[in-house]
ZAFIDO-632824 format. One record per residue (C-alpha): residue number from 1; y, x, z. Coordinates in steps of 0.02 Angstrom, whole numbers, plus 50000, padded with zeros to 5 digits. Layout:
N
     n   north    east      up
   NUM       Y       X       Z
...
END
This chain:
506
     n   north    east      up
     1   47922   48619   51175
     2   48005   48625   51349
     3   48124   48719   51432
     4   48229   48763   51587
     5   48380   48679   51503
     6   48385   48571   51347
     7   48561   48530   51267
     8   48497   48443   51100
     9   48525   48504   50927
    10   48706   48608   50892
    11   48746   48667   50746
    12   48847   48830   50740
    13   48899   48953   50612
    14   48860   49130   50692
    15   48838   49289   50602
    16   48744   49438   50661
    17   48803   49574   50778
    18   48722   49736   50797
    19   48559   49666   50844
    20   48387   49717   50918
    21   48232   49611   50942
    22   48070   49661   51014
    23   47916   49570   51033
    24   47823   49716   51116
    25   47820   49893   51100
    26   47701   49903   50957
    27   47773   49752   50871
    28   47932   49829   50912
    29   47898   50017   50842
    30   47836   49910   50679
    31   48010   49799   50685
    32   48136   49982   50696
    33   47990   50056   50559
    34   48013   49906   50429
    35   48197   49881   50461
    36   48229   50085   50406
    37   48149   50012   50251
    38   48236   49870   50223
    39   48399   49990   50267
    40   48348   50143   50173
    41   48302   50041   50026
    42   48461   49915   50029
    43   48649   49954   50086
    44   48682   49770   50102
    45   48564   49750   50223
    46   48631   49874   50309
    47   48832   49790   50315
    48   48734   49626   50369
    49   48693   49710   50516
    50   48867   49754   50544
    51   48978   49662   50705
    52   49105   49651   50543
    53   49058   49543   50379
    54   49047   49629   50230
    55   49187   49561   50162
    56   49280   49560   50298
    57   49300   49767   50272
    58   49395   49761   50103
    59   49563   49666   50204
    60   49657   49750   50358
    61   49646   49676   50504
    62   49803   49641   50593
    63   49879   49566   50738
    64   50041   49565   50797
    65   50093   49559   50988
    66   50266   49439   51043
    67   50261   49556   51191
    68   50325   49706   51092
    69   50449   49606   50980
    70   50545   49500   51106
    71   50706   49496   51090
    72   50771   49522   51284
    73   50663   49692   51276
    74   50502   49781   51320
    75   50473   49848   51496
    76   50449   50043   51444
    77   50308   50058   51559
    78   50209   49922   51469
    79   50210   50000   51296
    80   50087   50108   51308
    81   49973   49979   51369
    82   50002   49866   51245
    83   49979   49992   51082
    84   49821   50030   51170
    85   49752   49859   51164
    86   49790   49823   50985
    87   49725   50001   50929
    88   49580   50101   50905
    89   49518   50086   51094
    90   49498   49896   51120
    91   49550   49800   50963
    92   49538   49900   50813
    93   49680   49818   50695
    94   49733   49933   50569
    95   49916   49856   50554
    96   50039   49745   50652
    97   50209   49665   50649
    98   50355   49716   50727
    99   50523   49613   50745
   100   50691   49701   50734
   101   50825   49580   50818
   102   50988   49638   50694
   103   51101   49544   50817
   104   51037   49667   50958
   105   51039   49815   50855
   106   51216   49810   50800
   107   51298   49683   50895
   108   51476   49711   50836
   109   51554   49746   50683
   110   51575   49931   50594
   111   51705   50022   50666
   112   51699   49904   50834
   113   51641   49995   50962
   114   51536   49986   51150
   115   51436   50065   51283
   116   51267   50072   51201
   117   51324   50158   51047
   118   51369   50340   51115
   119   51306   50443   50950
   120   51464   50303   50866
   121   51313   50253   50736
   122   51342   50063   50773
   123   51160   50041   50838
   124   51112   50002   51023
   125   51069   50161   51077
   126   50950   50103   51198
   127   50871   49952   51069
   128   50841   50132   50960
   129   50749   50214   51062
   130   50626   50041   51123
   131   50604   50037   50932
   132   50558   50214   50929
   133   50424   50188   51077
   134   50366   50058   51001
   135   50314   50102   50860
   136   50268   50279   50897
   137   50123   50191   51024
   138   50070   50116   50903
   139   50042   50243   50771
   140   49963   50356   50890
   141   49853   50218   50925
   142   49787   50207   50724
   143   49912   50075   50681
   144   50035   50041   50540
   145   50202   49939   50606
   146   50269   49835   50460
   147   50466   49821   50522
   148   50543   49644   50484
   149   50717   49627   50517
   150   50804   49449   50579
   151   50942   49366   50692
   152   51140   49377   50597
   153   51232   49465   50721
   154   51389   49349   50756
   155   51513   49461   50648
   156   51393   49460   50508
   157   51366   49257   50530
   158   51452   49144   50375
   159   51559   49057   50521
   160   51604   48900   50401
   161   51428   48861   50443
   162   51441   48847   50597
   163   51530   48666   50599
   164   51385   48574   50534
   165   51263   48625   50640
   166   51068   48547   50627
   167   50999   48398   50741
   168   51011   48486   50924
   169   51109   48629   50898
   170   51244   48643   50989
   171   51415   48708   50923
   172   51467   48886   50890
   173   51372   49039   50819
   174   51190   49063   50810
   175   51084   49199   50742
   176   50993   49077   50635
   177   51150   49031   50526
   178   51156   49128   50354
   179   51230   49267   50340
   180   51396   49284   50247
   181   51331   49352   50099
   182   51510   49333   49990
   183   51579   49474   50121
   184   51540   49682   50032
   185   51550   49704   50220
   186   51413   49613   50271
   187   51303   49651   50132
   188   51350   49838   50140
   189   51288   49837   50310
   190   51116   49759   50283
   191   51071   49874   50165
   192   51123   50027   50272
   193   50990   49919   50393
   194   50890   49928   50273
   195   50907   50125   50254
   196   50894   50150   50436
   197   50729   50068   50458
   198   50659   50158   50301
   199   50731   50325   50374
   200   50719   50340   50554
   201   50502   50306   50588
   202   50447   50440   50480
   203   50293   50369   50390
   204   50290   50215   50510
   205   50464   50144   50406
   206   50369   50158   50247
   207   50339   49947   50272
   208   50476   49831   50274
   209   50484   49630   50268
   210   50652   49565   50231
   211   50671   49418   50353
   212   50540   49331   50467
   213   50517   49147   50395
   214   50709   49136   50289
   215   50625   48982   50214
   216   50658   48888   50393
   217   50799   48824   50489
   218   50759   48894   50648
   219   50786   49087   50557
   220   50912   49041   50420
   221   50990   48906   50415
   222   51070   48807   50303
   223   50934   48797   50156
   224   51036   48703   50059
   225   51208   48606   50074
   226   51271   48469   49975
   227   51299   48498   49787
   228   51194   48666   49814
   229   51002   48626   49837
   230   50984   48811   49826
   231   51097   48882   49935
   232   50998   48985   50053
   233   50877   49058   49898
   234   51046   49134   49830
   235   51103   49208   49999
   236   50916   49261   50020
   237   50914   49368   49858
   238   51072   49420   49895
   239   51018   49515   50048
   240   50865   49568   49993
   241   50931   49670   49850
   242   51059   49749   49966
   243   50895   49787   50078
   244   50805   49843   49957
   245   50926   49964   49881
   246   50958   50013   50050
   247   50793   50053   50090
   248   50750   50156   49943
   249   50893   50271   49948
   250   50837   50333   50114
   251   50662   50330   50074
   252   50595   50308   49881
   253   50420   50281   49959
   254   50481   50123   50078
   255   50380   49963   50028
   256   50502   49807   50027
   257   50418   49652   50068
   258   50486   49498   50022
   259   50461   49307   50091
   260   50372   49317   50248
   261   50396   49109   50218
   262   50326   48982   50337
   263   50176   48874   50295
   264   50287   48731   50234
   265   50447   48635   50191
   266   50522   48509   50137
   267   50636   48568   50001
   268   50783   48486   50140
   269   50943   48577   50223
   270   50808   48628   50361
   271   50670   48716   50269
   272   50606   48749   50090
   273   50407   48751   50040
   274   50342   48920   50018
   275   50315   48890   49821
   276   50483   48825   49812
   277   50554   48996   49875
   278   50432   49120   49773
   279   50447   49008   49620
   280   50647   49035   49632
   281   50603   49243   49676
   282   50511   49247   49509
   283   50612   49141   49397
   284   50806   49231   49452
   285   50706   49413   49426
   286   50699   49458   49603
   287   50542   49528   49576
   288   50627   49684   49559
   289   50697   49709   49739
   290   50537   49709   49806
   291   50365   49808   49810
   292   50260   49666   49905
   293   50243   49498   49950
   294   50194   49410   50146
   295   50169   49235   50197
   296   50130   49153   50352
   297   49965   49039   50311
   298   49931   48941   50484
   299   49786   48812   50429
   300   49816   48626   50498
   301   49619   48606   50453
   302   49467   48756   50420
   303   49534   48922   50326
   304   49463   48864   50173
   305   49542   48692   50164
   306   49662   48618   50032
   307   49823   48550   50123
   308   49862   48371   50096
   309   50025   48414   50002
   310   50005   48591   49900
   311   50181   48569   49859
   312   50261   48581   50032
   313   50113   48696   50088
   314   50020   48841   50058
   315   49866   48870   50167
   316   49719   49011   50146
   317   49636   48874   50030
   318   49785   48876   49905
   319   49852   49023   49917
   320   49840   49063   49731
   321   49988   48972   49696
   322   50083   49114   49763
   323   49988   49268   49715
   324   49992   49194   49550
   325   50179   49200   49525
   326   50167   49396   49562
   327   49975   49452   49500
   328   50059   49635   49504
   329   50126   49630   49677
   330   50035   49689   49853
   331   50019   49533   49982
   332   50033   49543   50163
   333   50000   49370   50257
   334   50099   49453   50419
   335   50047   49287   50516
   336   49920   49188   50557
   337   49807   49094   50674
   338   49738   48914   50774
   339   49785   48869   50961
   340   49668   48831   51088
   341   49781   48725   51204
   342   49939   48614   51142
   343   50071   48644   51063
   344   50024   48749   50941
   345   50188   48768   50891
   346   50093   48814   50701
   347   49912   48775   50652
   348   49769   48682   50714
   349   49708   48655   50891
   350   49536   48732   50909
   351   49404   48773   51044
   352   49397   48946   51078
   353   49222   48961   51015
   354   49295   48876   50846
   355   49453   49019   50845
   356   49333   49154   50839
   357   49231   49066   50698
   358   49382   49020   50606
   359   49429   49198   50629
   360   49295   49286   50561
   361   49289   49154   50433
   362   49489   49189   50375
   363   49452   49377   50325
   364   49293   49348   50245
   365   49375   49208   50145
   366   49517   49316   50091
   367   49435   49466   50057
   368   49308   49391   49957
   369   49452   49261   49875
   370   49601   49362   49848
   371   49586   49585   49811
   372   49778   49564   49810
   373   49777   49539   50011
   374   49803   49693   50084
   375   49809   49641   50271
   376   49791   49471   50369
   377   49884   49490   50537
   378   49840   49363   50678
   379   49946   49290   50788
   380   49958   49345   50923
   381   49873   49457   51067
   382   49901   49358   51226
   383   49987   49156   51246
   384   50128   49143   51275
   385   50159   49041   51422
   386   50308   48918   51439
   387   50440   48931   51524
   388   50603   48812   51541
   389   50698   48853   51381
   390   50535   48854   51254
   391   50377   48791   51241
   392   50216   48899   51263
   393   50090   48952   51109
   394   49899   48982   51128
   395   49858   49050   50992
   396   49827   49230   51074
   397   49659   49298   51088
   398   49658   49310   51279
   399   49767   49178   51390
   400   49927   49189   51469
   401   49820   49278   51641
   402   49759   49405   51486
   403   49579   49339   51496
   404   49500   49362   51336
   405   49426   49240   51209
   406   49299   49230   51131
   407   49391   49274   50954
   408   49445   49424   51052
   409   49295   49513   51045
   410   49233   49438   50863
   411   49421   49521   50807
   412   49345   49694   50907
   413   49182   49689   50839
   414   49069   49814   50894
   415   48979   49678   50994
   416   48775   49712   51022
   417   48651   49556   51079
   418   48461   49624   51097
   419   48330   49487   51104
   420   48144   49523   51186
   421   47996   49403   51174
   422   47833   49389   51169
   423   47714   49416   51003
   424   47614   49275   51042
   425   47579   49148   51185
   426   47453   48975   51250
   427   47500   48822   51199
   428   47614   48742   51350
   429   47622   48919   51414
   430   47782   48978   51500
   431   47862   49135   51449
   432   48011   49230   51463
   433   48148   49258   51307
   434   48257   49400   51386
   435   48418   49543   51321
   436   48576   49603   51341
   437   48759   49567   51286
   438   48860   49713   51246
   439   49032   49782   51170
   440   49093   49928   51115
   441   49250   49917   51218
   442   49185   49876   51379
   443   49003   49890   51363
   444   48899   49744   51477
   445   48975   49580   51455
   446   48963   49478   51610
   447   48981   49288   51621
   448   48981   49238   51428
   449   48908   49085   51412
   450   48749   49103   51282
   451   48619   48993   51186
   452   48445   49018   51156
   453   48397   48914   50979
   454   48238   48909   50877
   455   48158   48823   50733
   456   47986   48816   50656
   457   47943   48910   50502
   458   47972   48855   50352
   459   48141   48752   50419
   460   48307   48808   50431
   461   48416   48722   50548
   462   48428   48791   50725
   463   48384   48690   50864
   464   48472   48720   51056
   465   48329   48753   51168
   466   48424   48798   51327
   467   48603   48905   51379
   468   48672   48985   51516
   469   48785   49136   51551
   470   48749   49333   51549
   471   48720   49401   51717
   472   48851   49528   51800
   473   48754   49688   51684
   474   48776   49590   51535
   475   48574   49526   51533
   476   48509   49358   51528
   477   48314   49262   51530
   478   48247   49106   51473
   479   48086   49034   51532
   480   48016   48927   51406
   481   47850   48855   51323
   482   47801   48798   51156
   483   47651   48691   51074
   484   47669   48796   50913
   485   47735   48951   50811
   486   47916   48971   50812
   487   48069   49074   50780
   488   48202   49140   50897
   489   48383   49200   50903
   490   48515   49210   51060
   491   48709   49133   51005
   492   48857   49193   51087
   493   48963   49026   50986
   494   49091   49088   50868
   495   49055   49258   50900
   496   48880   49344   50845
   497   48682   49328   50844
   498   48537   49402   50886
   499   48402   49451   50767
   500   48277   49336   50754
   501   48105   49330   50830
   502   47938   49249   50801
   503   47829   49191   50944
   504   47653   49138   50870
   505   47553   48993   50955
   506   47386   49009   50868
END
């Protein structure tokens, strides 16, 4: 067999978009009549068909977007924007994450007060009101906004931290130091946070994470001092009681999520493993401040990998260590997701092509795996580049310029790749494999680079026969020949399939 372009044999995991194949028009008109069969007659054939896995339906998709959580603000006129991407127009995610920077909020102490505040609350007036755009955007766009508070504001900081700071901190307050937990002030306070958040979104408050990541340094810091390995576990179920109570008085229907833990730790004054923290949740009772459970699962290998260490780590492959310390509780894995450039800053450096694979492969694997997942939220929309004062993550699904990847559009779905050949042709004769690549938020899909792969019957590894990219309407054509019958299907890598089709060489 020959062919414009020959790249060798690649293997590739693919599953199908919404496909069409057509070997001519009566061969097609047979093809539509026997597929209403097979689709009358079986509903999974019908979800196989889907741009979504079958499993993949039964957990929320999520994704959460730095842009609307940074702490120096979001530009007004970009909100919009930005809901609409992660919505129902382009991405589709059901849920998202939204940071709420405590130290901004309320950046003095009660009864203190400044220029910001003119209702005398004790809340940044305008930091209200981003908040409220914010997450109004979103739920107009078909989005739930799960709220997770973090930054100490320096009043409510335990200041006798402060003189043993970590390895390159420099002196003074931080919003990553503890909070001082043994002042009624302080705790009063975040549990009035607590009732705010729960009270002032309508339905949108209804989910709240106490803390983003309270098992690491760099958001709460100290985990543990000398004489007390299990320092910051006390502070942390100090607060999230007071959250918790907080949060239900305003609103008896908020859901309190606890943890939100990192991937790892190493049970040091730094950071504390994930099981470490739920294991102390569970055995001190503080299963009873909270409705739900998150984690943060980035992968340092596939999504259905062990880690080396399941002590220090807890990665999709092991998460049953966790849900099994709460089988009654709701779980929420509020981040997640590989890099395609370094640093990573968490997870695995990928190709894009192996992102969108992974991707796919994550929510299949957890709905499938774990019914007490109610949403997997990846990380994030768009890189972030770098810039002097932090290093830059690519683990978005379009770059820093906002071009997308391809695990953009396998997080979309919706995508359609047709495939047209020929019933039957010579031996040695050339013919021509053509179709179109399509979504359903932008319809044609120019430049994406494709792969045209076959086999023989009765085998079932696909071989590369030739690639290129779609034209500027989204079609593409191969000119091949063949010395004998074989089978056909178009790849767009990491992202979807055609159907197949079979070209007979009598």
């Amino acid at each position: 067999m020959t062919a414009s372009l020959s790249l060798g044999e690649v293997p590739v995991i693919i599953e199908k978009c919404t496909t069409s194949s057509r070997s001519a028009a009566g061969r097609g008109r047979a093809f539509v009549l026997a597929a209403g069969i097979v689709l009358a007659l079986s509903f999974a054939a019908l979800l196989a068909l889907s741009s979504v896995p079958r499993q993949a339906q039964a957990v929320g998709r999520g994704i959460v977007d730095n842009r609307l959580e940074i702490v120096s603000g979001v530009e007004p006129a970009e909100i919009t924007a930005l809901a609409k991407e992660i919505g129902r127009q382009r991405l589709h995610a059901k849920w998202t994450r939204v940071l709420v920077h405590w130290a901004r909020l309320q950046p003095n102490a009660p009864g203190v007060s400044f220029a910001d505040d003119a209702d005398g609350d004790g809340y940044s007036d305008s930091y209200v009101s981003e908040l409220k755009a914010v997450v109004a955007a979103l739920t107009a766009n078909g989005v739930r906004v799960i709220l997770s508070p973090t930054d100490v504001p320096v009043w409510a900081s335990d200041q006798a931290l402060w003189s043993s700071p970590p390895s390159g901190w420099g002196p003074g307050y931080s919003p990553s130091y503890a909070m001082d937990t043994g002042d009624p002030t302080v705790l009063q306070q975040f549990g009035r946070l607590g009732a705010f958040l729960a009270s002032s979104f309508g339905d949108a408050g209804a989910y709240l994470e106490c803390w983003n990541e309270p098992n690491t340094g760099g958001s709460f810091y100290p985990q543990r001092r000398r004489g007390d390995r299990y320092f910051g576990l006390r502070v942390y179920t100090k607060m999230l009681r007071a959250f918790h109570d907080g949060a239900k008085s305003a609103n008896s229907r908020a859901v309190v999520i606890a943890g939100a833990t990192a991937p790892r730790g190493a049970d040091d004054a730094f950071s504390t493993s994930p099981r470490t923290f739920a294991t102390y949740l569970h055995d001190h009772g503080a299963a009873r401040y909270f409705d739900a459970y998150s984690h943060h699962p980035y992968p340092w290998a596939a999504p259905e990998k062990l880690p080396p260490n399941s002590k220090q780590t807890v990665w999709l492959g092991n998460l049953g260590v966790l849900l099994d310390l709460f089988p009654n509780k709701d779980f929420y894995l509020t981040e997640f997701g590989y890099g395609t450039a370094s640093p990573t800053l968490l997870g695995l450096e990928v190709s894009k092509a192996t992102q969108a694979r992974y991707l796919r492969q994550a929510y299949s694997l957890v709905a499938e795996r774990y019914p007490q997942v109610k949403a997997l939220l990846w990380f994030m929309v768009q890189d972030l580049a770098p810039t002097a004062d932090r290093l830059g993550a690519y683990m978005g699904l379009s770059t820093v310029h906002g071009v997308r990847k391809p695990g953009w559009f396998a997080f979309a779905g919706g995508n359609r790749l047709s495939l047209n050949a020929p019933p039957a042709t010579r031996r040695s004769a050339r013919f021509r494999v053509s179709g179109i690549l399509a979504s359903r938020a932008f319809g044609a899909l120019a430049g994406k680079q494709i792969m045209l792969q076959s086999h023989r019957p009765g085998q079932a590894r696909w071989r590369m026969v030739s690639a290129g990219p779609t034209r500027s309407d989204g079609s593409y054509a191969f000119r091949i020949t063949q010395t004998s019958t074989r089978l056909y299907r178009v790849v767009w890598d990491g992202v979807c399939a055609s159907a197949r089709a079979r070209v007979r060489t009598p």
